[in-house]
N, C-alpha and C positions, 0 to 999 in steps of 0.2 A: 748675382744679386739674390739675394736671400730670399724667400717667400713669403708676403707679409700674412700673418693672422686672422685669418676672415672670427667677426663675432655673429656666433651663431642665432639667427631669429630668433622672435618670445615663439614662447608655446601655447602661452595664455593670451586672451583677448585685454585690452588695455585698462578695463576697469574692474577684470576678476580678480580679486582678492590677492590670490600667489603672483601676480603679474611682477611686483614688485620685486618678490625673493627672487624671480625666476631672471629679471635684468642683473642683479646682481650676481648669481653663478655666472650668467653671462659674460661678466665684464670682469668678475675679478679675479681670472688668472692675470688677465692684461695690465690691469692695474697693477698686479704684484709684478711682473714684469717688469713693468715703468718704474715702479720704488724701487726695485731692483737695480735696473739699470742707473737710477739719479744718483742711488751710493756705491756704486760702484764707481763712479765719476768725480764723487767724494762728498755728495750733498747729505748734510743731515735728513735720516729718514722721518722723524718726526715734521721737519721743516717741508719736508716733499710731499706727506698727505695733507699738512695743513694748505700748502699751496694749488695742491689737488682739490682741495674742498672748494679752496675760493675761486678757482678758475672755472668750476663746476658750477656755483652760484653766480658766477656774473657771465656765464653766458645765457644763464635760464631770461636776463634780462635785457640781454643787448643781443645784435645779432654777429655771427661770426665775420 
């Protein structure tokens, strides 16, 4: 079995300013990864971030 991806801790405290750039280096090899993988599978990639976004938004809302 493969090794899965650990994403690496913020650097910055949750309300410093770079806190925000610094989650997204964070996360967006993975994310490209993920698009990667959805068309590789054959899913439109524009279809995959927008699906990305909303699944992103409705968890900010409900709980997993």
């Amino acid at each position: 079995m493969a090794k899965e991806a650990v994403v690496r801790p913020p650097v910055h405290e949750v309300n410093a300013i770079p806190y925000d750039a610094d989650c997204q280096d964070a996360l967006g090899p993975h994310v490209d990864e993920l698009i990667n993988r959805a068309a590789a599978a054959g899913w439109n990639r524009t279809r995959v971030a927008s699906a990305l976004m909303y699944l992103g938004a409705k968890r900010l809302t409900s709980a997993p």
